[in-house]
N, C-alpha and C positions, 0 to 999 in steps of 0.2 A: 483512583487518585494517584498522581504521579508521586512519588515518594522515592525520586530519582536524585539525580545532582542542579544544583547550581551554587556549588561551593567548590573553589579553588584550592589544589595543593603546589602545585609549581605551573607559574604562567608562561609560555613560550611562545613565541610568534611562528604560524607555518614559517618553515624552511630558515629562521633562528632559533637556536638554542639559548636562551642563555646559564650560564656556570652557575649565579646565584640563584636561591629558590626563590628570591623576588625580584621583578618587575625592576625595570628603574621607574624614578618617579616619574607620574604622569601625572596631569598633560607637562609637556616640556614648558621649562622657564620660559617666561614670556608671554606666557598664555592661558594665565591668570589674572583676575580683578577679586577684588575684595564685593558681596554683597553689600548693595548700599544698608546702611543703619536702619532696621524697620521691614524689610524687606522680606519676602517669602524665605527665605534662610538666612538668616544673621549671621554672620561671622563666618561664615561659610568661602570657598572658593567655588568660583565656578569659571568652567570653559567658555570662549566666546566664540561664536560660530559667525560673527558679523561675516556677512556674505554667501557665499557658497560652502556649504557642508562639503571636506574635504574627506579620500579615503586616509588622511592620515591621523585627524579628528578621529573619526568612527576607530580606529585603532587603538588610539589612545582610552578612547569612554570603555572598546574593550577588555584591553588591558585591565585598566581599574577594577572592572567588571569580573573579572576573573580572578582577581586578587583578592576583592570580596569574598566571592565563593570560598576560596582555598582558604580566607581567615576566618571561614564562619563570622562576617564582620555586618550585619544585617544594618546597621549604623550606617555604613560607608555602602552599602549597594543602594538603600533609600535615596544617599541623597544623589544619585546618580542619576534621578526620578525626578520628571515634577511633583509637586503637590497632588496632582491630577492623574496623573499619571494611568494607565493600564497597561496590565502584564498577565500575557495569557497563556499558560503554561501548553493549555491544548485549546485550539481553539476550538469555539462553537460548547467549548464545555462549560457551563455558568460555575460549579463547580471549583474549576481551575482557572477562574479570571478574576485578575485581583486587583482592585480600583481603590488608586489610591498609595500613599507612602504608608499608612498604617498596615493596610491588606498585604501590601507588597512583603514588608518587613516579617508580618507574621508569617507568611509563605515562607521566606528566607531562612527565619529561624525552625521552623518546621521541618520542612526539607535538606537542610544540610547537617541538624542535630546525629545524625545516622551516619554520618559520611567521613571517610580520614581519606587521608595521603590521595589526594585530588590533585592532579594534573591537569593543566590546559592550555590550552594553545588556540591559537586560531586563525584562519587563513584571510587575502587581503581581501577589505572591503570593496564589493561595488553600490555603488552610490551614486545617486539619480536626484536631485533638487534637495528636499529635506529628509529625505528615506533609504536607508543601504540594507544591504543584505552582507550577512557575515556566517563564517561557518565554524561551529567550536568542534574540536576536539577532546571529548574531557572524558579521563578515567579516574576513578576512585574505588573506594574498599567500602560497599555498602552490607552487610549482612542481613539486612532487612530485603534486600530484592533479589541478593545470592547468597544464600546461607550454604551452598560447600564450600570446600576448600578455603583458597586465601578472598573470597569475597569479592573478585575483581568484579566491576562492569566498564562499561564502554559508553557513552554519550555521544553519538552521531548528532550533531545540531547547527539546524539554519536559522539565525534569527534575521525577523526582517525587523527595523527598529524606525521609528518617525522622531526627528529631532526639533527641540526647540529652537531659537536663534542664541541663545544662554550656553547651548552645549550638551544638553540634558535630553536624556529621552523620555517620549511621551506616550509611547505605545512600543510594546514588545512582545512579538508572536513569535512563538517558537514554533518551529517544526523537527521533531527529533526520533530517535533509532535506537533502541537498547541491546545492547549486545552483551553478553556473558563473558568473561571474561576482560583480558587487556591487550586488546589490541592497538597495532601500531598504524598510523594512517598510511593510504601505497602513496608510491612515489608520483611526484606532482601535486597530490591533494593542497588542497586552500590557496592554488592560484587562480587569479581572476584572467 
């Protein structure tokens, strides 16, 4: 069972830094609507993907996405999800597929309960009709999967992700690399 990261400690974008340990807010002003009254999330904000899924969309769901992680905020990574949603830690493993914002959440809180000082980053989206692929960068201090020293790992990860037309994703496959320690990405990594 992966008992890895998907919690955020500082979100950075490949090849930006940024100073503060947080994100600015995302999605940018403008690109927000309120859910209608009744709706599958009340009072909720959600992205609008009217038309073509952009790579600066997928950036921003990113972003949020990693901000999640790094606040242990299992709240704010669900609603990132549809209702329906699947997220499949390894694929093909029933296991580690988790259907649904309930499943999802418990996964979320499960997995990053072990996890500090999480870093992330991640490189620019390529994106094809409703589906991109993204590459994270993420280290943190797990003691549960490195119990020497100061506890670093490494999180090599491609997620392919399928969006709704709302902004939200509906399917989330990872494919990922554990590494000991903390390492730094080489030079070029997370350009498309």
């Amino acid at each position: 069972m992966r008992r890895a990261p998907h919690h955020p400690v500082r979100t950075e974008r490949a090849l930006n830094t940024c100073e503060s340990p947080y994100p600015p807010p995302y999605p940018p002003p403008g690109r927000l609507r309120r859910a209608a009254p009744g709706g599958s999330d009340p009072g909720r904000t959600r992205r609008r993907t009217a038309g073509k899924l952009t790579a600066a969309q997928v950036s921003s769901w990113t972003d949020a996405y990693l901000e999640a992680w790094r606040t242990k905020n299992d709240t704010a990574a669900v609603r990132l999800f549809t209702p329906d949603a699947v997220y499949e830690a390894v694929p093909g493993v029933p296991a580690q597929t988790f259907r649904g914002r309930e499943a999802i959440g418990r996964y979320w809180r499960d997995i990053t309960a072990g996890q500090s000082d999480m870093t992330g980053r991640h490189g620019t989206p390529v994106v094809t009709g409703n589906r991109a692929a993204v590459e994270l960068w993420v280290t943190l201090r797990a003691p549960a999967i490195n119990p020497d020293g100061d506890h670093w790992v490494t999180f090599l990860e491609s997620n392919i992700l399928l969006f709704t037309p709302d902004g939200r994703c509906r399917r989330n496959t990872e494919y990922w690399n554990l590494q000991m320690g903390r390492l730094q990405p080489p030079q070029g990594w997370g350009t498309a």
